[in-house]
N, C-alpha and C positions, 0 to 999 in steps of 0.2 A: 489347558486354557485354549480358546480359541485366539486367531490372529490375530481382532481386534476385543475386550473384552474392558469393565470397568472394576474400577475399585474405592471403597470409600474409606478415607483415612479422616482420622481427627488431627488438627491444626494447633499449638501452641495457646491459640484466643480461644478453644472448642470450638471455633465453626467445624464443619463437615464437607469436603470436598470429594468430589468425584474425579479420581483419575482416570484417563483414559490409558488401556495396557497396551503397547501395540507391541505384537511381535515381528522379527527382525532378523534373514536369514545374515544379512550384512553387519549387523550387531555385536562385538567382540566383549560389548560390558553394558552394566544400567545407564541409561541419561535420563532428564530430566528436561522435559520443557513446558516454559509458562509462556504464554501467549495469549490475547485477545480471544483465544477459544476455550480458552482454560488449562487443564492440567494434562498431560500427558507424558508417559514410561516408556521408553523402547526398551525391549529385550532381549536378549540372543533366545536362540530357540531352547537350550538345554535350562533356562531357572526358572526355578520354583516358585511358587505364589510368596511361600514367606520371608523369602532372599529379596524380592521383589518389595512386600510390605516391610521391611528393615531397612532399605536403603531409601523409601521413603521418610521414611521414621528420623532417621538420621540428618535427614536435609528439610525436615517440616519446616525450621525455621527460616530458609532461604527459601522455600516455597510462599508460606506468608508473606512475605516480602514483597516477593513478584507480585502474587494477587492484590496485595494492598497498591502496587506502583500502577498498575492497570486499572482497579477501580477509580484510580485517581483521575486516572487519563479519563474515562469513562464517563465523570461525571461533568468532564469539558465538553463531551464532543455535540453535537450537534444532532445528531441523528442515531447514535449511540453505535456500539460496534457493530460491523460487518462477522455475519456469521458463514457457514463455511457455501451455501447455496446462493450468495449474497456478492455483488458489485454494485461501485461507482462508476457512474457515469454521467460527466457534466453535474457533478454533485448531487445528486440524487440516486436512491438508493433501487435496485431493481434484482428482485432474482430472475436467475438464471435457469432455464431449463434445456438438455444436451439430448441432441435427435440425433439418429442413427442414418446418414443420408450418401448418396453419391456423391453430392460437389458439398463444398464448404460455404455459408453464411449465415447471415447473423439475418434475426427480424426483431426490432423493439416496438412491445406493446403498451403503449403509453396509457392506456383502458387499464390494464394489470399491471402494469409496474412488471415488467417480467423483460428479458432478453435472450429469444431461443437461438441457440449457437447448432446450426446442423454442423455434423464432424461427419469426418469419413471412419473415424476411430475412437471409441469412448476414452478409450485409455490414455489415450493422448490430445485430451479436450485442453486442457490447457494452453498446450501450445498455439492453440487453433483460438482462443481469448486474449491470449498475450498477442497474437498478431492482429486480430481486431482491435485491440487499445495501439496498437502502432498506428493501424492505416487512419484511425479517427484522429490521433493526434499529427499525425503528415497531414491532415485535410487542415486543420485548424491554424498547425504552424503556416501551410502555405501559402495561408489568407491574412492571417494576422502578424507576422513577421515582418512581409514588408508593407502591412499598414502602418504600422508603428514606426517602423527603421523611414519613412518618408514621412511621417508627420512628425517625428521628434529630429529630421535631419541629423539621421546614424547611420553609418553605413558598415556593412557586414559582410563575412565572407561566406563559410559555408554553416550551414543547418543540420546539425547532427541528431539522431534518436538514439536513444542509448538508455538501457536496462538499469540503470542506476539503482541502488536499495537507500540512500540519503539523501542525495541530492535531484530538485527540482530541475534546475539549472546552472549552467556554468558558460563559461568563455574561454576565450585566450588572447594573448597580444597580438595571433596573428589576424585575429577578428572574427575568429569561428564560434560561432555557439553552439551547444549543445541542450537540449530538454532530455527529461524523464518520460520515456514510451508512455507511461500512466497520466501524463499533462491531460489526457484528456478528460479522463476522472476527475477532473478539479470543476466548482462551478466557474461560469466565465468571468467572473472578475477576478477571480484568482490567478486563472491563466493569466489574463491581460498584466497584470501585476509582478508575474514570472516575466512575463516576454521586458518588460518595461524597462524591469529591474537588470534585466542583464545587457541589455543594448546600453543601457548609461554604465554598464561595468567598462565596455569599451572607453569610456571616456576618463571611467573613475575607477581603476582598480584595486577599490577597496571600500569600506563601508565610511566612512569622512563626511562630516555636513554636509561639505558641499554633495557629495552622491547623494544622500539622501533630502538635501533640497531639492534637486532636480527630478526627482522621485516622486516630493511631493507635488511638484507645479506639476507636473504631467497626469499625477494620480493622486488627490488629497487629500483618497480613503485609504490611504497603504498602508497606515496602522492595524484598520480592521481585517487587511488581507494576512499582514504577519502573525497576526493576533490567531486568525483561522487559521493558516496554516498550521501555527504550534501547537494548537488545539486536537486539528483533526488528522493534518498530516503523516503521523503514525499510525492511520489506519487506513490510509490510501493506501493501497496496496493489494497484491494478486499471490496468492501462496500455490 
């Protein structure tokens, strides 16, 4: 088998799925992962096709599972899954294309729905994406932070980005907030909705009428923001 290679296996209900094989010098045994991209097998390098189609076999029916829990997600979202060529940004969905260049930046084609990321290194284009959703979200919080922190009279300490995989945002007692590097991927009333919501955590920490009255005077579409987020929130994201 090659490195990367597919496989189609029959499902419990008879649908037909396509796993993706991938081999795996790091790999000491079979995994199994379902994801928004669908199916996929790591391997160690030494097994065989039908070791491989047996342990699938074995786990069809937590495979089903997964796919059915993501169709589900799926048919909330908005703009439907991000595929693997594919980001958010300010809510909107744009592919990507990765140039081979001496310095590092990004250019968006609003014409194409497209975001070219020049790298100095294909291979490590990621990291080089993950720092442009930083610097976009350091612009955003810088401006709308302390809009907010002086129009809802809140006052705060420091403003932290952090790589978080659950959480949007968070706080502390000692008055520091922190965002989700990917804050910028959210459309803007989302963000504002995040930033909103945790400035009145300083005041209110916890979820209690009273936080969420204050929530609503300030914002008294926050329903529909929480509503999106649970919606599409698990597909914001950079893998």
């Amino acid at each position: 088998m090659s490195s990367e290679s597919c496989l189609e296996v029959t499902l419990p209900d008879d649908s037909i799925v396509s796993a993706i094989l991938i081999k795996s010098k790091r790999s000491r045994r079979l995994s199994i992962r379902v994801n928004r991209y669908g199916v996929s097998v790591i391997y160690p390098l030494n097994e065989g096709i039908e070791s491989i189609r047996n342990f699938i076999n074995v786990n069809n029916k937590w495979i089903l599972k997964k796919i059915r829990f993501y169709e589900k997600l799926n048919d909330k979202l908005e703009y439907g899954p991000l595929q693997k060529n594919e980001i958010i940004y300010l809510g909107r969905k744009y592919g990507i294309q990765i140039v081979k260049d001496n310095t590092q930046y990004a250019t968006i084609s609003e014409n194409l729905m497209k975001i070219t990321f020049h790298v100095k290194d294909r291979r490590t284009y990621k990291r080089s994406v993950v720092g442009w959703y930083r610097q976009q979200t350091k612009k955003i919080l810088d401006n709308k932070v302390p809009f907010y922190g002086k129009k809802l009279s809140i006052s705060y300490g420091s403003v932290r980005i952090r790589n978080q995989k659950t959480r949007w945002g968070s706080c502390s007692k000692q008055g520091n907030l922190n965002f989700n590097l990917l804050l910028s991927a959210l459309p803007i009333n989302i963000i504002d909705y995040i930033i909103i919501h945790e400035l009145f955590h300083l005041i209110e920490f916890n979820h209690s009428s009273l936080f969420w009255k204050l929530v609503q005077d300030a914002l008294p579409t926050y329903k529909h923001c929480k509503t999106w987020l649970k919606n599409n929130g698990t597909y914001i994201q950079f893998d």
